[in-house]
C-alpha positions in Angstrom: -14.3 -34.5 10.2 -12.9 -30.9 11.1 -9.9 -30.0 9.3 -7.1 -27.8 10.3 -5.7 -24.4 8.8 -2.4 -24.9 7.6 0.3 -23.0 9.4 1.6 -19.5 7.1 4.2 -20.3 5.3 7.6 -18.1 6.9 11.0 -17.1 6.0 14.2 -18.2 7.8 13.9 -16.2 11.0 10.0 -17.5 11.6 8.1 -14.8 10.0 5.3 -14.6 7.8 4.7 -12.5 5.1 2.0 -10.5 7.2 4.9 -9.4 9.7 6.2 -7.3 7.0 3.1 -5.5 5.5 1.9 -2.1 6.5 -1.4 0.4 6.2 -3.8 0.3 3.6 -2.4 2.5 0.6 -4.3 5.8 0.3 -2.4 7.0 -2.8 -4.2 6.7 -6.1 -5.0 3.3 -7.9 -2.5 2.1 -10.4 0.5 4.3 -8.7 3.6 2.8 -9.2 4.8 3.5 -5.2 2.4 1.4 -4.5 4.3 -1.6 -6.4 7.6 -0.5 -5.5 6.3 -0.7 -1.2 5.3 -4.7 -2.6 8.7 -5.3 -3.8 10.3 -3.9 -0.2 7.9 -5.9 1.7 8.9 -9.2 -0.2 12.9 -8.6 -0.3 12.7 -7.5 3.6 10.6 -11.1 4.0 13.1 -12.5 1.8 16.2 -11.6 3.0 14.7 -12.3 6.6 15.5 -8.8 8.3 13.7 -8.5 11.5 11.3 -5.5 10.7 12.3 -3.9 14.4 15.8 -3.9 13.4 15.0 -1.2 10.2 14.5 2.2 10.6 12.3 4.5 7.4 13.1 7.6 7.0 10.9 10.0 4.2 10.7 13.4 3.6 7.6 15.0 2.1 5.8 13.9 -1.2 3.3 11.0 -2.6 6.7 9.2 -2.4 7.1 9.8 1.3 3.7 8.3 2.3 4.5 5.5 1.3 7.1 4.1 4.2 3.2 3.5 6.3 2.2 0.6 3.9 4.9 -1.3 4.2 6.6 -3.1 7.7 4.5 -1.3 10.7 6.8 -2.7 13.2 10.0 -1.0 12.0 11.2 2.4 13.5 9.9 5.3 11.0 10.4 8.9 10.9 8.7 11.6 8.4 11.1 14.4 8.6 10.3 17.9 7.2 10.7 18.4 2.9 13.9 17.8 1.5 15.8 16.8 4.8 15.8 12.7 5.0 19.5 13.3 4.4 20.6 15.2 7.9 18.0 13.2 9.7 19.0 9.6 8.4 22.8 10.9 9.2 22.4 11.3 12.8 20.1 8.3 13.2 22.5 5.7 11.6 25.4 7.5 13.7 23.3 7.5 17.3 22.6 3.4 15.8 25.1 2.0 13.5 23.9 -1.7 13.9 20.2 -0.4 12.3 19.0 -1.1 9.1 18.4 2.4 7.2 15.9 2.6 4.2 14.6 6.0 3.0 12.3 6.5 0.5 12.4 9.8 -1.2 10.5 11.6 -4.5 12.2 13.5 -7.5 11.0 16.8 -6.0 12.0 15.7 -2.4 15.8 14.7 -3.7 16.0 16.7 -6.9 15.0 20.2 -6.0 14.3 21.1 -2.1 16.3 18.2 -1.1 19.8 18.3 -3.4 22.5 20.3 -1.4 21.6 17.5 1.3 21.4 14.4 -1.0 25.0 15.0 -2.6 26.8 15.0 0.9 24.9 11.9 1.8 26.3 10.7 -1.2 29.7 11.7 -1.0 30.0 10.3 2.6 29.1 6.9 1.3 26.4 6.5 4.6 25.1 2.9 4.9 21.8 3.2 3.5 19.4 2.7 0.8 18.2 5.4 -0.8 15.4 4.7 -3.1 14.1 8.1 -5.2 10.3 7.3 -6.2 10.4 8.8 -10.1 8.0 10.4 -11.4 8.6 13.3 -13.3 6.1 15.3 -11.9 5.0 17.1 -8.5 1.8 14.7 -7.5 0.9 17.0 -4.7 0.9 20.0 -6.2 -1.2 19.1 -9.2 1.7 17.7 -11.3 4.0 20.3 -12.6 7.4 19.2 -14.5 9.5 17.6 -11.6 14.1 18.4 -11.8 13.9 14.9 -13.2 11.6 15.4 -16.3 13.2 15.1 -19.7 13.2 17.8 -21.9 10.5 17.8 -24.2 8.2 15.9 -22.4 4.7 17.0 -21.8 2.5 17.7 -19.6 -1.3 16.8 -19.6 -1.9 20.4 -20.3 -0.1 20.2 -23.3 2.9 22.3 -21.4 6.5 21.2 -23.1 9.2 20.9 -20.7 12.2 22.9 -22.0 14.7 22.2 -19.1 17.6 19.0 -19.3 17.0 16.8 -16.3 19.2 15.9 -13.2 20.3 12.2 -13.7 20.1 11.2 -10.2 22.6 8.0 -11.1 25.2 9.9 -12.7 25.2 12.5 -9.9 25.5 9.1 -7.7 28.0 7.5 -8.9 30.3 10.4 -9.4 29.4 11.8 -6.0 30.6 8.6 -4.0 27.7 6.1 -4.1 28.8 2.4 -4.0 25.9 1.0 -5.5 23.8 2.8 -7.9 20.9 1.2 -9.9 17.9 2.3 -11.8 14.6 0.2 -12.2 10.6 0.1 -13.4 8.3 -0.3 -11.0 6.2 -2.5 -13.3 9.4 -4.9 -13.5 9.1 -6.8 -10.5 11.8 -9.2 -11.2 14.5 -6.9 -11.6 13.4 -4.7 -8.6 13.0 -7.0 -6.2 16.9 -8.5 -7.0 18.2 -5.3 -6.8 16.6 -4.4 -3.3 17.7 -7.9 -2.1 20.9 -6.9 -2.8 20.9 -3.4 -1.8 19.5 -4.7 1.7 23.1 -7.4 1.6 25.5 -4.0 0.6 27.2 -1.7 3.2 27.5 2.2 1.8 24.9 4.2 0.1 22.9 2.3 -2.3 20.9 4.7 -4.6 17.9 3.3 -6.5 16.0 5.6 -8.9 12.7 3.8 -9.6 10.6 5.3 -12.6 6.9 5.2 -10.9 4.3 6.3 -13.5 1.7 9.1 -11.6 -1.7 7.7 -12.9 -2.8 11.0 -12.1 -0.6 13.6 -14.0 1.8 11.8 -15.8 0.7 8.6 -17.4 -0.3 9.7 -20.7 0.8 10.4 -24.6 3.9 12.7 -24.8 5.3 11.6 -21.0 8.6 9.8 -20.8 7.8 8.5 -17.4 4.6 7.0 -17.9 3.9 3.0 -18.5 3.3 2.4 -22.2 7.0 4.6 -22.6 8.8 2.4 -19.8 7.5 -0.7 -21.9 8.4 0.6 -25.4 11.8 2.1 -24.0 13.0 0.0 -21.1 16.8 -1.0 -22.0 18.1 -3.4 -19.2 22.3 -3.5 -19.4 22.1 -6.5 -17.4 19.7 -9.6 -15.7 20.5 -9.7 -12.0 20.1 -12.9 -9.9 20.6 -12.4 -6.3 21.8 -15.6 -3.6 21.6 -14.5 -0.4 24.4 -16.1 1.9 22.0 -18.5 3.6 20.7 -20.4 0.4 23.0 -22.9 -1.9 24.7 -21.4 -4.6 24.2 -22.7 -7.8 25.6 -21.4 -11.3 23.2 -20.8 -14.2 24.7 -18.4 -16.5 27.5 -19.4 -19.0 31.2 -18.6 -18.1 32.4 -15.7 -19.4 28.9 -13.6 -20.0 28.3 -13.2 -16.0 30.1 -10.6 -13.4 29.6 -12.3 -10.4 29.8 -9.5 -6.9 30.1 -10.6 -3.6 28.1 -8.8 -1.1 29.4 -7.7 2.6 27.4 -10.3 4.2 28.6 -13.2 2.2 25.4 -13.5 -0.5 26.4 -12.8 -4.5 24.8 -10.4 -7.0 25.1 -12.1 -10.6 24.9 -9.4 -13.1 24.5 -11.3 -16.9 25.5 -8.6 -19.2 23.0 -8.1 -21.9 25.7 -5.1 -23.5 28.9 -6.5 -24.7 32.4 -5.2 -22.2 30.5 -3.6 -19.5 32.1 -3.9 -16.3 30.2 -2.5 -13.4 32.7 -1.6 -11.2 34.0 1.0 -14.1 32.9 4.8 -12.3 34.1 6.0 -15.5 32.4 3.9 -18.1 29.2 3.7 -16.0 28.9 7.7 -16.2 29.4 7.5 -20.4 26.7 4.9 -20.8 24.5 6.7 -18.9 25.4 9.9 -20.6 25.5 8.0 -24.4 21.9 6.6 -23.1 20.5 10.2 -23.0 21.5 11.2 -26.5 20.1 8.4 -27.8 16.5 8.8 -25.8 16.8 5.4 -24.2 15.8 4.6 -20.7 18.9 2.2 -19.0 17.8 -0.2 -16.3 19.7 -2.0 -14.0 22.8 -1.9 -11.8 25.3 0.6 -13.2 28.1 0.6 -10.7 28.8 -0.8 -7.6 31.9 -1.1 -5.2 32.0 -3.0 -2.3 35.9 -2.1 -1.2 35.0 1.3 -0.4 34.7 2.0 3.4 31.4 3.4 4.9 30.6 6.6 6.6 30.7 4.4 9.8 33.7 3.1 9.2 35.8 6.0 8.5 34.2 7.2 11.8 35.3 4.1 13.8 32.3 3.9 15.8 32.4 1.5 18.8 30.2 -1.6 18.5 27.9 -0.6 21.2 25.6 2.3 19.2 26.5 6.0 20.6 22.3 6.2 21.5 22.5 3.3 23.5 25.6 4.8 25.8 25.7 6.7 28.9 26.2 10.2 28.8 29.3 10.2 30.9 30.5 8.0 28.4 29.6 10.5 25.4 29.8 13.5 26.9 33.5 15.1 28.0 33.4 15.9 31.5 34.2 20.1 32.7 37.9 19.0 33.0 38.5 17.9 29.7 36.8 20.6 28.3 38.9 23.2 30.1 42.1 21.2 28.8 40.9 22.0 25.3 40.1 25.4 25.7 43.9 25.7 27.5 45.1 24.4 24.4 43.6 26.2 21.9 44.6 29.5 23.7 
């Protein structure tokens, strides 16, 4: 008696899992991208974003590879090293009604890439920005990254004598609305933070520690995995319902801060530190700053605002995206032009 396969199993829009993979991974076994493109490809499938409606945007870096192995059928654009900023700016403007993901590196962000990542920043673009971490330069043979804490150490035995850039304090007092820091070996937390940064409208700024297996995974590294797993503090345990599922309450009153996202769905952040209120700018900067003193790595969402009015917003786009109209539509014609010039006379 033949039997027959049993249909895929698919999300709420009809799509399988395989709709949202991409390439085979070419980086090196064990990376910690690699997990971090697994956790996107689940929360996308999750969430039930249509792949063609996201556009990736990557700069150069191990980190920016990594947009090929995950959702083929979404938009994607490798721009030049350190300018996913600019290029992700006029792409969301010319399509407002696109989802934007970019996936930078610390080196890509950090160094070549900063004067552009604090205006993104400031201009609260809707976007999620998610900064691979590693600490180290993994295509130039792993020299000490803007983000490497001081007196870590390189394989050579090289000390790192410089303070490092806190890519989540920079965010938050910059004008991100929703800035988080995870562990690519937590999958848990990571995947209910990108759920939820795929449900928010304004930047959304993930800093991901991602051990390199290759130059930065051993004794005397604070970004490698045995020191995520002795040092990993989380501030809070998030559970994410997205706005098409049934709500149901499972923390005790009083020890959960319940957000609710643009699109309807609710981040529930159970505070594991006693008076922490995520939607503090001031005492999210301090606990990141009191973490540093005392050498502990914070996970999880440190502030987030969903009142705060987009880049797109403040622009007050028309619904139909700007790429999609007519240039005699979005371009002034000779006569308005020569009125100007009149005026300005």
């Amino acid at each position: 008696m033949a039997t027959s396969t049993p249909a895929p199993k698919v999300n709420h829009i009809g799509l399988p899992v395989l709709e949202y993979r991409g390439g085979k991974s070419t980086l090196c076994a064990g990376c910690g991208h690699n997990a971090i493109s697994e956790r996107i490809i689940d929360a996308m499938y999750e969430m039930g974003v249509e792949p063609e409606r996201v556009m990736k945007m990557s700069g150069i870096g191990c980190s920016s590879k990594s947009p090929a192995y995950f959702m083929s059928r979404s938009h994607s654009f490798n721009s030049v090293h350190g300018r996913m900023p600019s290029v992700s700016t006029g792409a969301i403007l010319a399509n407002h009604t696109m989802t934007m993901l970019g996936v930078s590196g610390d080196g890509d962000t950090a160094s070549i890439g900063m004067g552009q990542f604090v205006h993104l920043l400031r201009r609260n673009l809707p976007m999620i920005y998610i900064i691979e971490d590693n600490g180290v330069y993994g295509l130039t043979k792993g020299q000490f990254s803007a983000t490497a804490d001081i007196g870590s150490k390189l394989k050579t035995g090289i000390v790192n004598d410089l303070p490092a850039i806190d890519t989540c304090s920079l965010a938050i007092q910059l004008g991100a609305t929703f800035v988080g820091r995870s562990f690519s070996g937590d999958k848990k937390q990571l995947l209910a933070m990108l759920k939820a940064a795929i449900a928010h409208k304004g930047t959304v700024m993930l800093d991901v520690i991602s051990p390199c297996v290759t130059f930065n995974d051993h004794e005397g590294s604070t970004k490698s995995y045995k020191f995520m797993q002795e040092h990993d503090e989380p501030i809070n345990e998030l559970g994410f319902v997205a706005s098409f599922e049934d709500i149901h309450v499972d923390y005790d009153p009083g020890t959960t801060y319940d957000v609710e996202m643009h699109d309807g769905s609710s981040l529930r952040l159970r505070k594991l530190r006693e008076d922490y209120d995520p939607t503090d700018k001031i005492k999210a900067v301090q606990l990141l700053m009191d973490s540093h003193a005392k050498g502990e790595v914070l996970t999880g969402v440190f502030y987030i605002d969903t009142q705060k009015s987009s880049f797109t917003d403040l622009l007050n786009l028309v619904d139909e995206p700007l790429g999609q109209q007519p240039e005699s539509v979005t371009r002034p014609s000779k006569a308005v032009l020569d009125q100007l010039m009149t005026s300005l006379q």
